[in-house]
C-alpha positions in Angstrom: 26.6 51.4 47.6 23.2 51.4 49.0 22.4 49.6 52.4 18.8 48.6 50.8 20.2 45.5 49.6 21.4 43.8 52.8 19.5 41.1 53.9 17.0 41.7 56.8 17.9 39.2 60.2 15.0 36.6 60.7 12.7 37.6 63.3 11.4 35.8 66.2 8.0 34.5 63.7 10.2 33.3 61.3 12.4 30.8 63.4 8.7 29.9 65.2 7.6 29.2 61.9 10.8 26.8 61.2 10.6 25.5 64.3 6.7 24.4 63.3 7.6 23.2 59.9 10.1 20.8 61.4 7.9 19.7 64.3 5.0 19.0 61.2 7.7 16.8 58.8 8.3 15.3 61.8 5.1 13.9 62.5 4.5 13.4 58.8 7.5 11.0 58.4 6.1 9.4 61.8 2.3 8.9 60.7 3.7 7.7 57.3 5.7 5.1 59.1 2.7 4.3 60.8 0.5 3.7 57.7 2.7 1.4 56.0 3.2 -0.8 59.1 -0.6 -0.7 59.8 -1.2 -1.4 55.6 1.3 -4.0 56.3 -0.2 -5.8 58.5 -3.8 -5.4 57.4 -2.5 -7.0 54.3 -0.9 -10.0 55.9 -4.1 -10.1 57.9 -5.9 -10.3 54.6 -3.9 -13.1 53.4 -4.2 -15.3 55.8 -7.8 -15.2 56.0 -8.3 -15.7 52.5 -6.1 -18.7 52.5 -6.8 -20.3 55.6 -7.3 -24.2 55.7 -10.4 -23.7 57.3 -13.6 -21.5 56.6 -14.0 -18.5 59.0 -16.9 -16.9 60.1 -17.1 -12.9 60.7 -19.5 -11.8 62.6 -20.5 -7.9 62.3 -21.6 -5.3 64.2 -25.2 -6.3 65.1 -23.8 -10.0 65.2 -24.9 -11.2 61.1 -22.6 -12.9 59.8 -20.5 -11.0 57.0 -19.7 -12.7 53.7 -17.6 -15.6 54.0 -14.0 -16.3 52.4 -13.9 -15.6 48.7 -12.0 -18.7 47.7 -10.9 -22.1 50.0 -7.8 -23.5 49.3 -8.2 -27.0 47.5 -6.4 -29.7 48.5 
């Protein structure tokens, strides 16, 4: 039986590199989270300016105004 087939022990780099990996998924799950809350809300955002009872007005950056709601609720 020859001792070439033993598995070699994981070196310092290796567990660093684990210990990396984990700390990335980690932030991965966390910036994910992130997006869908911030998606979430842009969409509720979106909604209730698109249906407000009321027109609104945006201004931009140099103070124009942007284009207005695409629809106005009829009542």
């Amino acid at each position: 039986m020859k001792c070439d087939s033993l598995p070699t022990p994981p070196s310092a780099g290796d567990a660093e590199r684990q210990l990396l990996l984990l700390a990335l998924e980690m932030q991965n799950e966390e910036l994910q989270a992130a997006y869908q809350q911030a998606e979430t809300a842009r969409t509720e955002y979106a909604s209730l300016y698109e249906h407000a009872p009321m027109a609104y007005l945006t201004l931009g950056p140099t103070e124009a105004a942007m284009p207005l709601l695409t629809r106005c609720p009829v009542e």
